[in-house]
N, C-alpha and C positions, 0 to 999 in steps of 0.2 A: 568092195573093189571100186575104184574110182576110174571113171570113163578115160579112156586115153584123150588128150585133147592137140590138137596141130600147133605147131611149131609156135614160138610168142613172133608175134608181128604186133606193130604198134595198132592195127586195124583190130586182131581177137584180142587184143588185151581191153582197150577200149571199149570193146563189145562188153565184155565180161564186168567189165565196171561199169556199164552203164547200166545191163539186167541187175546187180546186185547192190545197186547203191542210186542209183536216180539222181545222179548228181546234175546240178546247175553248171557249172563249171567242169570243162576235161579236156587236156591237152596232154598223149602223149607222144613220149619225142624218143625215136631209137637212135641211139645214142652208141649203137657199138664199134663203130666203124672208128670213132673216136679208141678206142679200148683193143686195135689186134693187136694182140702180140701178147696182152696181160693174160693174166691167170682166168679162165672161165671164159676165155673168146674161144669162140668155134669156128674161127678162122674164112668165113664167109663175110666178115664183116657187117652183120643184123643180127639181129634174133636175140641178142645176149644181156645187153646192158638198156635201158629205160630211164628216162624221168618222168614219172608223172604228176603233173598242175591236177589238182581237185577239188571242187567244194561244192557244199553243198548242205541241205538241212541236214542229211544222215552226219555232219560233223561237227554242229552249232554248240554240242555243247560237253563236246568230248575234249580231253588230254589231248596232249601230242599222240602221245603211245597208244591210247585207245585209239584214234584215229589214223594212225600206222599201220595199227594192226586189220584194221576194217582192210583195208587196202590190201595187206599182205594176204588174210583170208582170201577175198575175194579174186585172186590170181595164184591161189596154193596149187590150183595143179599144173600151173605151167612154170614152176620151178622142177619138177621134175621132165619138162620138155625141155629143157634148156635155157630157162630164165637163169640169168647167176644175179644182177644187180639191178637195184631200184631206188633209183632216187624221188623220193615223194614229197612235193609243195601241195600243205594246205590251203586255200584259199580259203579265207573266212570273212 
């Protein structure tokens, strides 16, 4: 059973990719406010939509997709809080 975890703000998302990846590089930007109205807003205008800028050694020598996915693990339980969309820039 996986721990409930609070709402995504750009501050625990960040947290959460920073214990799971130690990244050099991390910027990210809520981005929903841009997105009410569309399908997966929760009509507070936060919480919903993200980009995240990343990099770091955990990426130097990964795929796209493998490097995607690092990302997408390491924020898999705040898709069930109400994360809908993730735009992710690797810096390499």
């Amino acid at each position: 059973m996986t721990a409930a975890v609070s709402p995504p703000t750009a501050e625990t998302l960040a947290e959460a990719l920073r214990q799971a990846l130690a990244p050099e590089v991390l910027e990210v930007i809520d981005e929903s406010a841009a997105h009410a109205g569309h399908a997966g807003a929760n009509g507070l205008g936060y919480g919903t939509h993200f980009r995240v800028r990343i990099g770091g050694p955990a990426f130097a020598s990964l795929s796209r997709v493998a490097a995607h996915r690092l990302v997408y693990d390491a924020l898999q339980p705040y898709l069930a809080a109400g994360l809908h969309a993730l735009a992710i820039e690797i810096q390499r």
